[in-house]
C-alpha positions in Angstrom: 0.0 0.0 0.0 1.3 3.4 -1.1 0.5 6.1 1.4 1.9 9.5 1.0 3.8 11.2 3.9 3.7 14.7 4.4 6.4 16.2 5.3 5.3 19.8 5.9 5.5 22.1 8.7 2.4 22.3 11.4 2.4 26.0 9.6 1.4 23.8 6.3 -1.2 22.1 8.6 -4.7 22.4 6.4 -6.4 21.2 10.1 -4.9 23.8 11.9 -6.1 26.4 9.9 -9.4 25.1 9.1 -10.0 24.0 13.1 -8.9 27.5 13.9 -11.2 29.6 11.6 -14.6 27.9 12.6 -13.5 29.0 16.7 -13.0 32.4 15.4 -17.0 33.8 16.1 -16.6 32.3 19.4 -13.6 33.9 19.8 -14.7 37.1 18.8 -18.0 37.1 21.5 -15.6 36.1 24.2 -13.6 38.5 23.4 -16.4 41.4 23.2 -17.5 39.9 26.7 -14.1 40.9 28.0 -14.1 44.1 26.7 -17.4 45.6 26.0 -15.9 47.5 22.8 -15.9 46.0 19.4 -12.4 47.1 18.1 -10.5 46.3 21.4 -12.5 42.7 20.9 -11.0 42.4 17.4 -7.8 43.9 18.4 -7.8 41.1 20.9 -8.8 38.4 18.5 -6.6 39.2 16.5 -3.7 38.8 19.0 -4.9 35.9 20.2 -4.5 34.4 16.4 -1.5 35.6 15.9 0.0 34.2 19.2 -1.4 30.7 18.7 -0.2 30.5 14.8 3.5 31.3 15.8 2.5 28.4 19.1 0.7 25.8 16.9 4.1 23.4 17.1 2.6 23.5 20.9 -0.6 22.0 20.3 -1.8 18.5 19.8 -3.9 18.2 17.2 -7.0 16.2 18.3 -6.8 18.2 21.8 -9.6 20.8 22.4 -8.1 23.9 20.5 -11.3 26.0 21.5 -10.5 25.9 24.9 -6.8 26.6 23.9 -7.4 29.5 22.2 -10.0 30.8 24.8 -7.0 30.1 27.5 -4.7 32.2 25.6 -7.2 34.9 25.2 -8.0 35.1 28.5 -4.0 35.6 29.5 -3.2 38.1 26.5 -6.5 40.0 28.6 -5.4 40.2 31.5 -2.1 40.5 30.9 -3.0 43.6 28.7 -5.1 45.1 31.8 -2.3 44.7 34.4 0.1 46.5 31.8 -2.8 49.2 31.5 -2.8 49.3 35.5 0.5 50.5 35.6 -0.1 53.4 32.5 -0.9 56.8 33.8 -3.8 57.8 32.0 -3.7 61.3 29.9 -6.0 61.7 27.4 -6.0 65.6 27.4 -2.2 65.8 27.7 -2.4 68.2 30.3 0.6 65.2 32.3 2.7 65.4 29.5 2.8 69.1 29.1 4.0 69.5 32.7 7.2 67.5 32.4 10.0 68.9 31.8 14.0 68.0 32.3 17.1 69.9 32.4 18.9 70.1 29.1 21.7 67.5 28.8 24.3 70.1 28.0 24.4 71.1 31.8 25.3 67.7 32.6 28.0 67.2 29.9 29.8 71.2 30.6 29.6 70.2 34.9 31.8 67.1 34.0 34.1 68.5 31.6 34.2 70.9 34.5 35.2 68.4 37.0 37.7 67.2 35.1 39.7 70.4 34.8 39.6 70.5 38.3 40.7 67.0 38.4 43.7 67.5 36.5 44.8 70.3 38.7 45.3 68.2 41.8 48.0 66.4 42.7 48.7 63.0 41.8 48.5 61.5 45.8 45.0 63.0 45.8 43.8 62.4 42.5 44.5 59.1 42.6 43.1 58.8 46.5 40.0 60.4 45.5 39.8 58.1 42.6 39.8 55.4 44.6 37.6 56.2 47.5 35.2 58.5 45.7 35.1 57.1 42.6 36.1 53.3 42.8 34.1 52.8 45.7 36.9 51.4 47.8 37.3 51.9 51.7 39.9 54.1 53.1 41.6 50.9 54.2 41.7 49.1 50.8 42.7 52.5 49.0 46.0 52.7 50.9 47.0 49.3 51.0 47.0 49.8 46.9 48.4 53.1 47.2 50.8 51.9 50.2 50.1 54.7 52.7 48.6 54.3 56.1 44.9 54.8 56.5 45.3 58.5 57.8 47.4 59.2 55.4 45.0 58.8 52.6 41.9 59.9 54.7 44.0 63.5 54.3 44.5 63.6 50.5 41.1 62.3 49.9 39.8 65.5 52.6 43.0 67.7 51.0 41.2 66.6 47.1 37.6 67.1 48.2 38.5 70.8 49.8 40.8 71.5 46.4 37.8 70.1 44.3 35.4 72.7 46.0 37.5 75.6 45.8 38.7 74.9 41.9 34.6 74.2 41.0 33.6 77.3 42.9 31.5 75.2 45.0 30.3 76.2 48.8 26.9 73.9 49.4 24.3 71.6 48.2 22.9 74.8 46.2 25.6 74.7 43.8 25.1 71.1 42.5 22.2 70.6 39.9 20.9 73.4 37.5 21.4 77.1 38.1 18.8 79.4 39.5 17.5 80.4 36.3 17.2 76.9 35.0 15.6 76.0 38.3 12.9 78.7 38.1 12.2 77.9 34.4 11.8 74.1 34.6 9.5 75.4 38.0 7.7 77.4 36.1 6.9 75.3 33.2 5.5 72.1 36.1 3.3 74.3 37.9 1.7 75.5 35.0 
């Protein structure tokens, strides 16, 4: 007896398909149930079709597809809602108009900044402050690398951080961040 094998791809799979497209009205009124607007349903439907063509290789033909497909519906649902939980709704735009941020330019001129300064210091400091302030290492590690006691390199890295604020022109927490008139701008623009 000659029987032909097919050797074609589940994707090829004429059952599949066929199977597939007779769920699809049930599909679509389970979908609508869910949520109560036609174009979300058939936004969902369609989802839900496209997710279990790329996952056919998954199921077993002869198994109940309908209740497959209504599984992965239901997940791609509420899925979608806990995604939509987490969105901030805006529809007006008034949110969005209120954000602002501070140009990047400020960011890139403070480091280029820093680094001046950074150059100007001595090597025992630079490289204690490098370690400590920079590397994240404790006073003890940094002078065991640098071979120095411990006080020794807790006074370059005070020595660096006093020549750091005197070269940068700074004298409190004011001077970090954007200027005043940046400030009162970006203020200006979130209150608004």
């Amino acid at each position: 007896m000659n029987q032909a094998v097919s050797t074609g791809s589940p994707a090829e799979s004429p059952s599949f398909k066929r199977e597939m497209l007779q769920i699809l009205p049930n599909l679509r009124a389970f979908a609508y149930s869910l949520c109560r607007r036609h174009d979300l349903a058939d936004d969902l439907v369609q989802e839900v079709i496209v997710k279990a063509w790329s996952k056919q290789s998954s199921f077993e033909m002869g198994t109940n597809m309908k209740a497959w497909l209504f599984t992965i519906m239901r997940n791609e649902f509420y899925s979608a809602m806990r995604k939509k939980g987490r969105e901030v709704p805006d529809p007006d735009g008034s949110f969005t108009a209120r954000l602002s941020s501070q140009p990047g330019q400020y960011g890139v001129m403070d480091l280029n900044d820093f680094k001046t300064a950074l150059d100007q210091l001595p090597d025992d400091q630079k490289e204690a402050i490098i370690l400590v302030g920079a590397s994240g290492f404790a006073y003890e590690e940094a002078a065991e690398i640098c071979g120095c006691a411990v006080g020794t390199m807790k006074s370059r890295v005070s020595r660096a951080r006093t020549r750091l604020e005197e070269l940068l022109q700074i004298s409190g927490a004011a001077d970090y961040g954007p200027d005043a008139t940046s400030s009162a701008a970006t203020a200006r623009a979130t209150s608004g």
